[in-house]
N, C-alpha and C positions, 0 to 999 in steps of 0.2 A: 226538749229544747232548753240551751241554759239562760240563765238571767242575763239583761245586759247590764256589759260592765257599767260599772259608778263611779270607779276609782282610776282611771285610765284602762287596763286592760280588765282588772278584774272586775267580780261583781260580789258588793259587799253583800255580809248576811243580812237582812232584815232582824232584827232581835225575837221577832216572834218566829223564826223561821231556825234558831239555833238548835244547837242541843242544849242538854241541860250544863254541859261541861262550857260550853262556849257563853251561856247565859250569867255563868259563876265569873268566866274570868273578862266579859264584855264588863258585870256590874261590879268586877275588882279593883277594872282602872276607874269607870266613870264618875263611882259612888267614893273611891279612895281618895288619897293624895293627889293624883292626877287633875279628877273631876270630869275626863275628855277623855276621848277614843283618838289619841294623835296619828298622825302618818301612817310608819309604818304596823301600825296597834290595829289600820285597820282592816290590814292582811293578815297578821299574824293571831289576831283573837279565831282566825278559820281554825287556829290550832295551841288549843288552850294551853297543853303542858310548856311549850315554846312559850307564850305568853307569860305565863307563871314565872317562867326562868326571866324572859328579858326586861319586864317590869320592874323590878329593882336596879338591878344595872342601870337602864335608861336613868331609874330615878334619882340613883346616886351625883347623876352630872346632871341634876338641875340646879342652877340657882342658890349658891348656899351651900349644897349638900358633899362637894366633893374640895380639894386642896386648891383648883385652882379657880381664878378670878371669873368672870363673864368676858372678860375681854380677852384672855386667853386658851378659853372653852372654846368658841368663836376664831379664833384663829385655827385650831386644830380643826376643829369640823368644818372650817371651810376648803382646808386644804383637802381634808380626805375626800368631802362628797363633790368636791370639783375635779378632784383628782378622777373620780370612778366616773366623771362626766353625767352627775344622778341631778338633775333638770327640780324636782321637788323637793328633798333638800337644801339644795343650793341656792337655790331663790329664797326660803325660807331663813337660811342663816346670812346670808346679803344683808336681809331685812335688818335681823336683828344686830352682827356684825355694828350696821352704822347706829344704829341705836342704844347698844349699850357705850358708844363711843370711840369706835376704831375709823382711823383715816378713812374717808369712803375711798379715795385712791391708793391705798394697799389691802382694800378688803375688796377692790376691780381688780387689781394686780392679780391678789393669791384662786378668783373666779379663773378670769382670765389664761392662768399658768405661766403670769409673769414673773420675774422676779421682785421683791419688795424686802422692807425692812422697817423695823420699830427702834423709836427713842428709846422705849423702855425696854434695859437688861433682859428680863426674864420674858418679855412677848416674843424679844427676840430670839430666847433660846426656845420655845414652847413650837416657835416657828420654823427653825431648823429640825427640830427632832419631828415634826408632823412630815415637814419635804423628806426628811431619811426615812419614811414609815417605808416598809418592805426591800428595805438594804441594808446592807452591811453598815451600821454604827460607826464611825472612826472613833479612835480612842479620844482624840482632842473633843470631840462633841458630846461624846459622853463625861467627861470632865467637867467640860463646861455645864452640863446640864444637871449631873446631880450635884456642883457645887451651888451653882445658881437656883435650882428650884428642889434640892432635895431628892431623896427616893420616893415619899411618899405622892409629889406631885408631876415624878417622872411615871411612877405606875401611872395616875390620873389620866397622862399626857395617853400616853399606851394604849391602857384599857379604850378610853374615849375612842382614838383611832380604831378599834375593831369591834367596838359598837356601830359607830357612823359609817365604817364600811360594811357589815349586817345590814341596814339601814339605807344603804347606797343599793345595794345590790337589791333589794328589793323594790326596793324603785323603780331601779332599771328593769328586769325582768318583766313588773307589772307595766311597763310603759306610763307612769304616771307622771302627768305632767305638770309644770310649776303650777302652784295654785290651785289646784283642783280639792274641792272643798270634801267631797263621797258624798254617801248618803245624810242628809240630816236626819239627826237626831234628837 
């Protein structure tokens, strides 16, 4: 019989219940940079070498670590995980969206899949290139976007997006719903 789920559908590991490989990359996030087992970390620690991979990546768009602002990390990732219609994510960067200071009504807009817009130049381009994520680029937008935010924070923009749709999709799949805390730790 299996465990009942913890996390929406899945059911997390208990730490004494890992392998040892899962034990290495559970106390890789918690004990690391991180300090936490986030969201999706706590599906994916089920499969450490995947963990090992997404663990930087995630880490690179925290806070500091990647070319673009908090206000415009937040725009991307709201688009995408609203986009994938992913209920834990989304509510998650809502949160933080209004907190690190975005309009609360173009951070309902971009939930929503309304259309919106920003004062500032570059949120507005960060927000166009996130709505073009899985189409064809027009050349005027690409212009506009590595003039205005460079190559290095057009990858940023990118990568982000198929992080947080990694991220979406697993959400989705496990059914997990906004707020759902798993197991403590």
């Amino acid at each position: 019989m299996s465990d009942p789920p913890t996390f929406g559908r899945y059911a997390e590991l208990p730490v004494d219940r890992m392998t040892a490989a899962q034990r290495e990359g559970y106390r890789f996030l918690v004990e690391g940079p991180r300090g936490r087992l986030p969201g999706p970390y706590k599906v994916w620690v089920h499969n450490p070498k995947l963990l090992r991979a997404a663990a930087p990546l995630g880490q690179h768009f925290t806070p500091g670590e990647s070319a673009l602002s908090e206000r415009e990390r937040e725009i991307a990732v709201l688009v995408i995980t609203s986009r994938w219609h992913s209920a834990y994510p989304t509510a998650a960067h809502e949160k933080r969206g209004v907190e690190v200071g975005l309009p609360a009504a173009a951070v309902e807009a971009i939930v929503a899949g309304l259309p919106t817009s920003f004062p500032d130049a570059r949120e507005q381009v960060v927000y166009e290139v996130a709505l073009a994520g899985g189409r064809l680029v027009p050349q005027s937008l690409y212009d506009r976007a590595v003039v205005m935010l460079g190559h290095e924070s057009v990858t940023d923009v990118i990568v982000l997006m198929g992080y947080y749709t990694a991220v979406s999709l697993t959400m989705n799949f496990y059914a997990v719903p906004a707020g759902t805390p798993g197991l403590a730790r």
